[in-house]
C-alpha positions, 0 to 999 in steps of 0.5 A, a space after each residue: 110246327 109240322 101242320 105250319 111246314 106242311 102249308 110251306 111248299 118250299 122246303 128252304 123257307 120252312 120253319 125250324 122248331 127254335 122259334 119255340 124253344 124258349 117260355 110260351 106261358 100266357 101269349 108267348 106262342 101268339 107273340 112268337 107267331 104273330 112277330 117272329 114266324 109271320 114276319 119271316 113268311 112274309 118276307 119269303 112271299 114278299 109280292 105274292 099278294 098271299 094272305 099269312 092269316 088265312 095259310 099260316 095263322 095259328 087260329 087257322 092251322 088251329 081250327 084245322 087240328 080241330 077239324 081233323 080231329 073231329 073227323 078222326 085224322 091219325 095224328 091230329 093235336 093242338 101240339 103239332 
């Protein structure tokens, strides 16, 4: 949540953490994702032509984690 709010400029449209408050176990957390969280991002960026994926997928903020872990960010993990 806190590497997705980070890409979320306005701070009205950012996302709260009851969206994972429930069973994530197997595809939870990409179902969530994939039908709750983008959806409610696309709405916001309705005509803006951005691309959900490439700013706020979770195999995107994923492979940054990844990055900056690997280049020994303060802070950096999948929980985030």
């Amino acid at each position: 949540m806190t590497r997705l709010n980070a890409q979320i400029q306005d701070h009205d449209a950012k996302v709260g953490p009851s969206f994972l408050m429930r069973d994530l176990a197997g595809t939870g957390l990409q179902d969530v994702w994939r039908y709750e969280i983008l959806p409610l991002l696309a709405e916001h960026h309705y005509g803006e032509g951005v691309n959900l994926e490439a700013r706020y997928g979770l195999a995107t903020l994923r492979h940054q984690a990844t990055r900056e872990a690997t280049d020994g960010a303060e802070g950096a993990s999948f929980d985030d």
